[in-house]
C-alpha atoms as a printed R data frame, in Angstrom:
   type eleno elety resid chain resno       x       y       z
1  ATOM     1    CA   UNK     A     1  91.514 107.693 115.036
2  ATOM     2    CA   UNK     A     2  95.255 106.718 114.835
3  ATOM     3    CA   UNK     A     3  97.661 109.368 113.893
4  ATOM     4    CA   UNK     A     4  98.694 109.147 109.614
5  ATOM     5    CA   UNK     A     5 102.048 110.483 109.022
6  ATOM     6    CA   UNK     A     6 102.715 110.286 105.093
7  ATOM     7    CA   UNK     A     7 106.309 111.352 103.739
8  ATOM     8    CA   UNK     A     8 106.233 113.854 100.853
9  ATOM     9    CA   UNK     A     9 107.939 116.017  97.894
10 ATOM    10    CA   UNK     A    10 106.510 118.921  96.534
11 ATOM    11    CA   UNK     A    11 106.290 117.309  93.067
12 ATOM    12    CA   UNK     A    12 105.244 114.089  93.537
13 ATOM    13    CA   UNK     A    13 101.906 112.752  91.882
14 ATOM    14    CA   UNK     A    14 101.970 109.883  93.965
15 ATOM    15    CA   UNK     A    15 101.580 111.971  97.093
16 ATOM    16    CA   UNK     A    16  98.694 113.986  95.685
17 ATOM    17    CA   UNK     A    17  97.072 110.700  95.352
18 ATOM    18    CA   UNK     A    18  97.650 109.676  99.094
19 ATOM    19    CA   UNK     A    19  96.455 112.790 100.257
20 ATOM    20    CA   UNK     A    20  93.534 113.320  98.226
21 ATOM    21    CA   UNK     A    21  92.391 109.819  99.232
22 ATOM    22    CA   UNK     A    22  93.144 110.584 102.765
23 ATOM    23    CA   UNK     A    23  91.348 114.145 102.777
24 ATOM    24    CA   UNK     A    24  88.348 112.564 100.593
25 ATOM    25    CA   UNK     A    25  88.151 110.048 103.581
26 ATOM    26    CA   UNK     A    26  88.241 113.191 106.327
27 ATOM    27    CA   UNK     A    27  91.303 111.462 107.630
28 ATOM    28    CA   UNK     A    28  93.941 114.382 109.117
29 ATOM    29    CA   UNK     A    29  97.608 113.772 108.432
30 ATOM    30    CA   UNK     A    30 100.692 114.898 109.234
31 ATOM    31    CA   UNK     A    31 102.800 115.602 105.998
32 ATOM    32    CA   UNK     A    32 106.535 115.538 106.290
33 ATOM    33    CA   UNK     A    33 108.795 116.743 102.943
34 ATOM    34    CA   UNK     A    34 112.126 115.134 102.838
35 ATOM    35    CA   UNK     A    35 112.495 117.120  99.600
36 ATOM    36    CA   UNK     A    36 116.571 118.951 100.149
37 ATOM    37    CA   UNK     A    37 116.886 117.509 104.145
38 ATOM    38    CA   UNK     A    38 119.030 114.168 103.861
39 ATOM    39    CA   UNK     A    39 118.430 114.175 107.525
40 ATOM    40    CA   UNK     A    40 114.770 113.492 107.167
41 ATOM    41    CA   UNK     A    41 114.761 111.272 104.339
42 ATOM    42    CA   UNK     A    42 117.322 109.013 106.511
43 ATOM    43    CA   UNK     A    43 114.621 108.895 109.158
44 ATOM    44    CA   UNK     A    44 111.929 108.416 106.364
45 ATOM    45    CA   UNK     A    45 113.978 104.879 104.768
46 ATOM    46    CA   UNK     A    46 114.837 103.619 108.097
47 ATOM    47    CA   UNK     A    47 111.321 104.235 109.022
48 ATOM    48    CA   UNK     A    48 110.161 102.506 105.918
49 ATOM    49    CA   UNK     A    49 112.250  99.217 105.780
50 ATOM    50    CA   UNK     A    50 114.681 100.935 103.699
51 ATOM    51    CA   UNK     A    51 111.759 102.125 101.289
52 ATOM    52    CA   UNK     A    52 113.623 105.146  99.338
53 ATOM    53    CA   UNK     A    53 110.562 106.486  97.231
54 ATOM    54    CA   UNK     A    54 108.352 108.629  98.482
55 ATOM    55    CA   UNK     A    55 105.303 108.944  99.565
56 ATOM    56    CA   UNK     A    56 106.172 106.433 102.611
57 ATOM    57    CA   UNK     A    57 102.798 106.243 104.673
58 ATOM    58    CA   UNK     A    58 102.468 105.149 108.671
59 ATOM    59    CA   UNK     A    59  99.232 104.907 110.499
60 ATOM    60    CA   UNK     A    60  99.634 104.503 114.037
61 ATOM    61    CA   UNK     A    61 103.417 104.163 113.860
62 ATOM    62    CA   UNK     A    62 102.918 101.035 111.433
63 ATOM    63    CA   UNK     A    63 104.177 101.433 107.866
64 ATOM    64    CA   UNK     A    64 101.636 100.562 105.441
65 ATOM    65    CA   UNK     A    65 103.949 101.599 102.214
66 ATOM    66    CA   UNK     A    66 103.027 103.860  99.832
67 ATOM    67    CA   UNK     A    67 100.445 105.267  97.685
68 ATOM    68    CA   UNK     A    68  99.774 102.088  95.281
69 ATOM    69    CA   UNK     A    69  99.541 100.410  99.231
70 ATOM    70    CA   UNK     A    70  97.062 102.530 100.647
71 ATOM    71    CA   UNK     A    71  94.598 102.399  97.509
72 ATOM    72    CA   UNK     A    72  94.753  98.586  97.993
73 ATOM    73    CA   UNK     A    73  94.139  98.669 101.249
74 ATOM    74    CA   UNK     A    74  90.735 101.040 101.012
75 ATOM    75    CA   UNK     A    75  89.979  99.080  97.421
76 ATOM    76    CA   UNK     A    76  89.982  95.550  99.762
77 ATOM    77    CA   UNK     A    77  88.017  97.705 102.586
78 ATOM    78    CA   UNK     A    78  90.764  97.455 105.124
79 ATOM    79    CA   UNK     A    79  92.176 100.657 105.358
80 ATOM    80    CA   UNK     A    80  88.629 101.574 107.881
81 ATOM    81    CA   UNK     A    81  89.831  99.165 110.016
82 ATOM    82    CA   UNK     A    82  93.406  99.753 110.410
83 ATOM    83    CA   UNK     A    83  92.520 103.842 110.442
84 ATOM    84    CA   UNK     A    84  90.052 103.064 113.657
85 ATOM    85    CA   UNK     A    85  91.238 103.946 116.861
């Protein structure tokens, strides 16, 4: 299974969304909150193609965008196949 890093805030709906769907799917994350750390939200939009909002969702290393993204992705049944190893 590739490593899913997903960049959070604390009060964010649209990261409770990404990680529910990821923790319904028994997929194990790595959560990073930019919330009050410029540093890591710089690394977070440079990551993401300059993609400022939050959550900001890699699998393998490869951004896939953000939590609208990732429920297309399983509603088209190709987040499986990116997600296998």
């Amino acid at each position: 299974m590739k490593t899913v890093e997903i960049y959070t805030t604390p009060t964010c709906g649209y990261c409770v969304m990404a990680k529910r769907l990821l923790t319904q799917k028994g997929i194990e994350f790595v959560e990073i909150n930019v919330a009050g750390d410029p540093d890591l939200r710089a690394t977070m939009v440079q990551r993401a193609n300059g993609g400022r909002t939050v959550p900001q969702i890699f699998i393998g290393g490869q951004h896939v965008g953000g939590s609208d993204d990732l429920h297309a992705l399983e509603r088209m049944g190709k987040l499986d196949p990116i997600l296998a190893a």
